[in-house]
N, C-alpha and C positions, 0 to 999 in steps of 0.2 A: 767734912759734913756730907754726908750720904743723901740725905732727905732734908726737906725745907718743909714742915706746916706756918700756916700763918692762920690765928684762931683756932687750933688745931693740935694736941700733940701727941696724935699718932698717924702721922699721912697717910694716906693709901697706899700700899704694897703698890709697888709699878713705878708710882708718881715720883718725879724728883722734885714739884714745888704742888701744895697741897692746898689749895683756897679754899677755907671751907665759912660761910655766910647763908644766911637766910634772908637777909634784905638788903644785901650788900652786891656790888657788880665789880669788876675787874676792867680797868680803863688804860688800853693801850694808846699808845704813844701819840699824838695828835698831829700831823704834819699838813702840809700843804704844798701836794704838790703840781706838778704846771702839766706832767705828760706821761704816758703810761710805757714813753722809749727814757725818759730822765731820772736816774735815780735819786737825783737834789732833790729837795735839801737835804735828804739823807748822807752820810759823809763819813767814812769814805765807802766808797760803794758796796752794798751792802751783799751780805753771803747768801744764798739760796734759802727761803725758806724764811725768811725775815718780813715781821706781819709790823703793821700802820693802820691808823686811821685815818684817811685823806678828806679835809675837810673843807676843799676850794672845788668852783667849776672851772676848768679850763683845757688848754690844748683845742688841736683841732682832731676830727673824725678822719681817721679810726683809731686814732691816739689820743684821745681827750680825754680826763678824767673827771668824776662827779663826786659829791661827797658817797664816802660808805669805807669799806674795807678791803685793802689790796697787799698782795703779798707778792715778794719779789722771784720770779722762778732764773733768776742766773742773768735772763736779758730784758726782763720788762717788769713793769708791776701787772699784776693780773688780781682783777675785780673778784669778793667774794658776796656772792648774791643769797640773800634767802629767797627759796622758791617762790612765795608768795611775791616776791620784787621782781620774777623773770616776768620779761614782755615777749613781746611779739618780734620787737628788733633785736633783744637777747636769743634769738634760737638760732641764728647763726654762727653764732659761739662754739653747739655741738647737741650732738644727737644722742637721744638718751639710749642706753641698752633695753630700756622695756620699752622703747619707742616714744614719740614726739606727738601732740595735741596742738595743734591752733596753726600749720604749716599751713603755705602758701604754695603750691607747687609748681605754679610761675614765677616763685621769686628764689624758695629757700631749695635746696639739695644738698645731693654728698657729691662731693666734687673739690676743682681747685678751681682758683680765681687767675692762675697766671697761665704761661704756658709748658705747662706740664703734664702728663697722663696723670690717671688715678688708675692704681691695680688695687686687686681684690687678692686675700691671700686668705685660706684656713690651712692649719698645721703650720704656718709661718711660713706655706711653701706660695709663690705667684701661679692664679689661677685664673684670672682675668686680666687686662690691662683695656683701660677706657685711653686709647691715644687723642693728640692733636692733629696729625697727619690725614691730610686727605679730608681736611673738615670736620676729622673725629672718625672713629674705627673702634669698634668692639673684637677685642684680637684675645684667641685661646690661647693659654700657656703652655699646653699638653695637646699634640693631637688627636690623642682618643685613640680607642681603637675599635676593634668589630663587637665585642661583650661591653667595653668600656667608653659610648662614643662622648665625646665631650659636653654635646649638649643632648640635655635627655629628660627624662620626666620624671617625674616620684614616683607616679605610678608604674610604671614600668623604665628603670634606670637601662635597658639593656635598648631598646629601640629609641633612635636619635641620630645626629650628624657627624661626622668626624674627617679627619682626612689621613690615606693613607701614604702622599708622599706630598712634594711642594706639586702645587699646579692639578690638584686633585681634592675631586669633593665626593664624599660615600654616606650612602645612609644605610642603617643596619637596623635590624630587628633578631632578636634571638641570639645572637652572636654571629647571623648570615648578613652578608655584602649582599645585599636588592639592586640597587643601583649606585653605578660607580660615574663620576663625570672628568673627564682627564683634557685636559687641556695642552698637554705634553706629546699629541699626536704626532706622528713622523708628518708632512708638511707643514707649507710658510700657514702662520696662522690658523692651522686645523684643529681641530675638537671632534674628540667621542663620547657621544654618552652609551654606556653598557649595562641593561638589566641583564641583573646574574651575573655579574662576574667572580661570584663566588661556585659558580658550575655545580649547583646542586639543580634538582628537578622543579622549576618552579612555573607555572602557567602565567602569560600574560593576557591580560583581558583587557581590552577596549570595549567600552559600555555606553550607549546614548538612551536618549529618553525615554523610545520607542525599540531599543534591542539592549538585551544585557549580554549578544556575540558578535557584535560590529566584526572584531577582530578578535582572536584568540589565538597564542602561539601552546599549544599544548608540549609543554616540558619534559612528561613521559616517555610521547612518542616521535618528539622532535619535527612536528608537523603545524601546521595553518590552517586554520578554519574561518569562513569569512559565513557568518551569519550562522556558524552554528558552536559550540562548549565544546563535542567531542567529534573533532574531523575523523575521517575513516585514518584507522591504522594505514592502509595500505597507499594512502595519498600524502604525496609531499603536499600539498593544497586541495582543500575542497571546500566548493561555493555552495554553500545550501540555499538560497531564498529564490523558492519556488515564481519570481514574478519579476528577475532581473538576469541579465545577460553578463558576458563577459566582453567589451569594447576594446577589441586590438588597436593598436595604435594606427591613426592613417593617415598616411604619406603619400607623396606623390612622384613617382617614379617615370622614369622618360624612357628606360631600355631594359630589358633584360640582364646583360652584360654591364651596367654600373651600377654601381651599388649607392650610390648619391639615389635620397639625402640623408642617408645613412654611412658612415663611415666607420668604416675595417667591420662590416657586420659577424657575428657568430655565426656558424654553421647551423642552421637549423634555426635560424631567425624569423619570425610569422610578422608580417603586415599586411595593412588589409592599403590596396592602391586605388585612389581615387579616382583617376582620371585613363584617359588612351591617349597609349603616344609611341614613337616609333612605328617600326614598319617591320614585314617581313619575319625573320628567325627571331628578332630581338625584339618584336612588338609585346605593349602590354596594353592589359584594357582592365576596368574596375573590377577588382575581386580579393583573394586572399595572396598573395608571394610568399616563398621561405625560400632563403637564402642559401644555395647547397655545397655553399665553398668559394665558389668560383662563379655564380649567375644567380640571380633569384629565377624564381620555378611556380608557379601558377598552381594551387590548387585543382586547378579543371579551367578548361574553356583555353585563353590565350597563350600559346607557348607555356605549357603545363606539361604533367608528366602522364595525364591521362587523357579519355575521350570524354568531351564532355557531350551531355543530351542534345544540348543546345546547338554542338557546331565546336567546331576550332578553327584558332586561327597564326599562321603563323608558323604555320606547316612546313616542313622539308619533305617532297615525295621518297628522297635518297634516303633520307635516318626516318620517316614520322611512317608508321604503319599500325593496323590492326592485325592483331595477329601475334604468335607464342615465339618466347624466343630460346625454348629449348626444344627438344625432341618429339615434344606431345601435337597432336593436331589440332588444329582450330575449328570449333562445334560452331555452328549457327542455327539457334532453335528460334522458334516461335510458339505462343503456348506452351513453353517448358518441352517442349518436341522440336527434335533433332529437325533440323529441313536439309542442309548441309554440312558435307567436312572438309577440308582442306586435308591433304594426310603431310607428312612431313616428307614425300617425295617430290611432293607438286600438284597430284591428280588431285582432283576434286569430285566428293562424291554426292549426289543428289540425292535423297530418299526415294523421291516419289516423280516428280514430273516436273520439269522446266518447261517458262510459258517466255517465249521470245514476242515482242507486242508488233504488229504488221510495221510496215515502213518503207522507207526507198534505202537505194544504195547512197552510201555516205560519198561527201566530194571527193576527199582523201583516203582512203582506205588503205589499211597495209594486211599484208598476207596473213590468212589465219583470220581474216575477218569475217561475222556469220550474222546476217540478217534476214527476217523474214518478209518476203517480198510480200508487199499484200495485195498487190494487181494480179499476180501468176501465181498468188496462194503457195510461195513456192519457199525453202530454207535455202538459202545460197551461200557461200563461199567464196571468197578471193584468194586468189591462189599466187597470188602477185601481181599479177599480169590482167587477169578476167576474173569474173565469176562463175560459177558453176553453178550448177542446180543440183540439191543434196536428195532430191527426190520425183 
């Protein structure tokens, strides 16, 4: 027998049992049963797909059953609800494909109840995993890459986060690496973070309320600009803001000759030194130092490498001189006019007139000595021994 109608004799193409009624119903099997893990009374346990009508309350929650209609899927009975029967405590059940109405989002989710992760899969491949470790973890399946980061936006799927080894975090836009953060640094527990590590041309700005060029590394010309967008080409740094200074660092230095409180300084190291101290060739006093290898070296003024207006101090008569240290002779003008020259043999030339001021003869005097006597109006000379009268 192929086909079964009842009332009926022509079944429906398809159907193998063909019910056909206009005021008539179809009354499955009536049971009673105790739990929705017990397949009794049914006997002997029943095949997959096998439908009842459960017509007792019982069991306990979350295996309790109610009257209505359940059918066996291989390891339980599972309840058939008409929509209008689903509640509130039914939506735990499951989550509709065109989405869920009347949720509670403190109570109801997509998730597990034990301790297990929940992954997320489209194309049947794992694209997320919600763990239990660590109190929970949202962990990518794919690390992404520079065009492709893992997490990203609809509106622009190419800019977003990704990582391009373990212990490394990148974020891209374009398919360019902006900033790379690596945690894999050669030292104990060190980290770098890297804008551009993808080494194209790109400017970084630092912006506050009151400047849009706090900071700016211009990527072009591989330069610094501190208050200004475009630093001069020809400057590895340059400070634009017309009403602030540059504040060297300052220390405080006890000699010339140590380099404390600085240690293994660079050659060409600048601080500005607070206080005086030491004495002598290796005395210092408040001003600018740099470091020339081997001593720091004074700006001007204290054990420096020039004359200051002021005075110096710290003098050696042996090594400290005014005066040239090549072949050329040494001018002495006033009014931008010549008054003397030292020539590079020794002799010294005067322009115009030397004025000796009157006086007496000194206690000590050594030979070559020339004073104008101003009692005898007279220019004299020590000769070793005496004086002479030069006139």
């Amino acid at each position: 027998m192929a086909q079964v109608g009842i009332n009926t004799t022509s079944p429906a193409d398809g159907a193998m049992l063909d019910i056909t009624a206009s005021d008539k119903g179809v009354l499955i099997p009536r049971v009673a049963l105790t739990s929705t893990l017990l397949s009794a009374p049914v006997t002997p346990e029943p095949v997959t797909g096998v439908l009842v009508f459960n017509t007792s309350t019982a069991g306990t929650v979350p295996n309790d059953v109610e009257p209505g209609f359940y059918w066996w899927d291989g390891v339980q009975w599972v309840a058939l609800e008409a929509e209008a029967e689903v509640t509130t405590d039914d939506l735990d059940d499951k989550w509709d494909l065109l989405g869920n109405a009347g949720t509670d989002q403190s109570v109801n989710f997509v998730g597990t109840t034990d301790n297990t992760g929940l992954t997320m899969r489209t194309n049947n491949v794992q694209r997320f995993r919600v763990t239990t470790q660590g109190g929970g973890q949202v962990q990518a399946m794919q690390d992404g890459s520079p065009g492709s980061p893992f997490y990203s936006f609809n509106s622009d799927p190419t800019a977003g986060i990704w990582t391009n080894a373990v212990g490394e975090l990148d974020f891209s836009i374009n398919s360019y690496r902006y900033i790379n953060i690596n945690g894999n640094a050669t030292g104990s527990q060190r980290g770098e973070t890297t804008m551009n590590p993808g080494s194209f041309d790109i400017d970084f700005i630092v912006q506050t309320q009151s400047s849009n060029s706090s900071l700016v590394v211009n990527g072009e010309n591989d330069n610094v600009g501190l208050g200004t967008t475009s630093p001069d080409e020809s400057s590895q740094l340059q400070m634009a803001d017309p009403d602030k200074g540059l504040l060297i660092n300052r220390v405080v230095l006890s000699a010339t000759n140590n380099a404390s409180p600085i240690t293994s300084p660079a050659t060409g190291l600048l601080v500005y030194n607070q206080v005086s101290a030491g004495s002598g060739s290796t005395a210092v006093s408040p001003g600018f130092y740099y470091w020339n290898g081997s001593s720091w070296r004074a700006l001007d003024g204290t054990n420096g490498s020039d004359w200051s207006l002021a005075g110096n101090a710290g003098t050696n008569a042996a090594t400290n001189y005014v005066g040239t240290s090549d072949s050329n002779a040494f001018v002495l003008k006033a009014n931008d006019t010549e008054g003397a020259r030292i020539e590079t043999d020794g002799h010294v030339t005067i322009q115009t007139l030397i004025n000796i001021k009157p006086g007496t003869a000194p206690g000590s005097p050594e030979e070559g000595d020339v004073y104008y006597d101003a009692a005898a109006k007279k220019l004299r000379v020590y000769t070793g021994s005496v004086w002479e009268d030069l006139n």
